[in-house]
C-alpha positions as a Python dict, from the first residue, in 0.01 Angstrom:
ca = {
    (1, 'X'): (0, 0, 0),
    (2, 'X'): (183, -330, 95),
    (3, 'X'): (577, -295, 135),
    (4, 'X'): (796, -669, 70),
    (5, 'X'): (1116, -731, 7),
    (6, 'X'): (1400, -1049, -49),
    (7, 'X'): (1709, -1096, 129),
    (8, 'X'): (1943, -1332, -66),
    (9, 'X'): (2292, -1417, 156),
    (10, 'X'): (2592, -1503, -22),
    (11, 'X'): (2960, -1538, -52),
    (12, 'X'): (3083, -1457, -424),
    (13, 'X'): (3379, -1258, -538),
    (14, 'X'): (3288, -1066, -771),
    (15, 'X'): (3562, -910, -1070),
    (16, 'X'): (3523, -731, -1441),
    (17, 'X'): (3298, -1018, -1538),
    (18, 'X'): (2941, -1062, -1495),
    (19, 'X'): (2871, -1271, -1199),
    (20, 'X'): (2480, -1348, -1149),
    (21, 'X'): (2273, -1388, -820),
    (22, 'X'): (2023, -1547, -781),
    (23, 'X'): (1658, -1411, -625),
    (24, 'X'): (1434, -1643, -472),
    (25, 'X'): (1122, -1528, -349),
    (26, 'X'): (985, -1697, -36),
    (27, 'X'): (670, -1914, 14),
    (28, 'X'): (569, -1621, 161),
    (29, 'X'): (629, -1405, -110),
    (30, 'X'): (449, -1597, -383),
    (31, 'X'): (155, -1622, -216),
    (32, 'X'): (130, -1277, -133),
    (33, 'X'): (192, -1193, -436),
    (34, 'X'): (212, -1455, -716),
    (35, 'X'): (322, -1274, -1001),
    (36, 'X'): (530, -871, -953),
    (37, 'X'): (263, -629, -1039),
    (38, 'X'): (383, -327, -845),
    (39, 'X'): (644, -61, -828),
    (40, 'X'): (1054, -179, -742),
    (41, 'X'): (1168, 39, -496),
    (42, 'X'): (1549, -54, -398),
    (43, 'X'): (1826, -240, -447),
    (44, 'X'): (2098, -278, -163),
    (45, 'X'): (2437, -497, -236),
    (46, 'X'): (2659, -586, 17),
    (47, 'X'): (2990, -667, 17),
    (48, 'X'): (3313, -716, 220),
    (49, 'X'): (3641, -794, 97),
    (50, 'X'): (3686, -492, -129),
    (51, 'X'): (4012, -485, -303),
    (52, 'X'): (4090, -185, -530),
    (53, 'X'): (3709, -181, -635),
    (54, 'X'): (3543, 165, -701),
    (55, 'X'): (3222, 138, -823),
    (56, 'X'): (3012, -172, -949),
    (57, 'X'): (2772, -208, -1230),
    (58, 'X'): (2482, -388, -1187),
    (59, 'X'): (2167, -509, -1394),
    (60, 'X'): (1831, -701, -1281),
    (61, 'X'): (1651, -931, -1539),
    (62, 'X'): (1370, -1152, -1530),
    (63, 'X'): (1548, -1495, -1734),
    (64, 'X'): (1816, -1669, -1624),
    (65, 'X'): (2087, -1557, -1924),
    (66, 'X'): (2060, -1172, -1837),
    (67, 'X'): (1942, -1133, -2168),
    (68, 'X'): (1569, -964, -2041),
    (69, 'X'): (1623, -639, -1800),
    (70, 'X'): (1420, -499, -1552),
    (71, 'X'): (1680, -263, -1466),
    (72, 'X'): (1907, -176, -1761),
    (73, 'X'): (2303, -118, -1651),
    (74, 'X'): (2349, 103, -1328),
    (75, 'X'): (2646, 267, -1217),
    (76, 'X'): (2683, 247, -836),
    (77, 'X'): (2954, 354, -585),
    (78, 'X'): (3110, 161, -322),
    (79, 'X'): (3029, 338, 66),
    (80, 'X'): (3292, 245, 307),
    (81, 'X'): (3196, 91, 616),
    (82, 'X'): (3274, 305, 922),
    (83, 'X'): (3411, 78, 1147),
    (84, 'X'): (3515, -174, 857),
    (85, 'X'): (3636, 5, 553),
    (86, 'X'): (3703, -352, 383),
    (87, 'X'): (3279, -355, 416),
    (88, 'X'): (3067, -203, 143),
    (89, 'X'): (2700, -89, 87),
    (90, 'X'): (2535, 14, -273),
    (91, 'X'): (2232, 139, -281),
    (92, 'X'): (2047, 159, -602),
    (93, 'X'): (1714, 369, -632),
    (94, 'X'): (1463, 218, -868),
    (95, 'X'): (1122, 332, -861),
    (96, 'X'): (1021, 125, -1156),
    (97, 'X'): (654, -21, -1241),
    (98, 'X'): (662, -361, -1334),
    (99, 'X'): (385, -588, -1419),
    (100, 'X'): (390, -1036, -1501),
    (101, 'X'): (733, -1069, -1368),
    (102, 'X'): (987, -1195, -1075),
    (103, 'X'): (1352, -1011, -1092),
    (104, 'X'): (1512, -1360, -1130),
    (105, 'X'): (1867, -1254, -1141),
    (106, 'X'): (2079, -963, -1014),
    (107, 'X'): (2434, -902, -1207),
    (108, 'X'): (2724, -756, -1108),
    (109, 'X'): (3046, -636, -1187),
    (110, 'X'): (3345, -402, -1058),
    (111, 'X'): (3476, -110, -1190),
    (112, 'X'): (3845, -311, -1163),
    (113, 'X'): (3971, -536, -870),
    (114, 'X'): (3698, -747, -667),
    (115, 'X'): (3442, -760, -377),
    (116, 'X'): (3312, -1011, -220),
    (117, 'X'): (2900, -992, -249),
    (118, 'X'): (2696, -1070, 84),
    (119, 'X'): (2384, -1020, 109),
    (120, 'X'): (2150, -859, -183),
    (121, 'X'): (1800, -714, -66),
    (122, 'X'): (1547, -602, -340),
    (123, 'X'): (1217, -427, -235),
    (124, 'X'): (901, -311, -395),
    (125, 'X'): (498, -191, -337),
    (126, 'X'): (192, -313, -463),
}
């Protein structure tokens, strides 16, 4: 069993709307694996900036107008950094076969107030 995963960095604030992120997979990645036939494992968002924020809600799709889900609406809580309580980590467990597709596009939204989104990782198995 092969582990990969993509790291996408950004710097979005993110509100009660949908905001989309892009996923890219690498060179690398397509190659490896040229079309997703294997199991998602995890999602991990990343934030800083948090203001008034409790929890976000997020959805993966495979077409660009969030129209096609991988993973339907997910309600995820906001960890506080230690050092950095301004700093947030979600982590979203997925263990979900898919087959003929790239997660193209992660959504997200807040609960009420904003983050600021980082970094998103995604990982899966074949």
């Amino acid at each position: 069993m092969e582990h990969y995963k993509i790291v996408e960095h950004f710097d979005a604030e993110v509100d009660t709307d949908w905001t989309s992120f892009e996923i890219q997979p690498t060179v690398r990645e397509i190659r490896s694996v040229p079309i997703l036939a294997g199991t998602l494992s995890a999602l991990w968002i990343f934030c800083d900036s948090k203001v008034s924020a409790n929890t976000l809600t997020v959805r993966v799709t495979e077409d660009e107008d969030g129209d096609k889900c991988i993973i339907g609406d997910t309600q995820v809580g906001l960890a506080l950094g230690i050092t950095t309580p301004s700093k947030t980590s979600s982590v979203i467990k997925i263990e979900i076969d898919v087959a003929d597709t790239w997660p193209s596009k992660v959504w997200v939204k807040t609960d009420t107030g904003t983050v600021n989104v980082r970094q998103i990782k995604i990982t899966w198995r074949v």
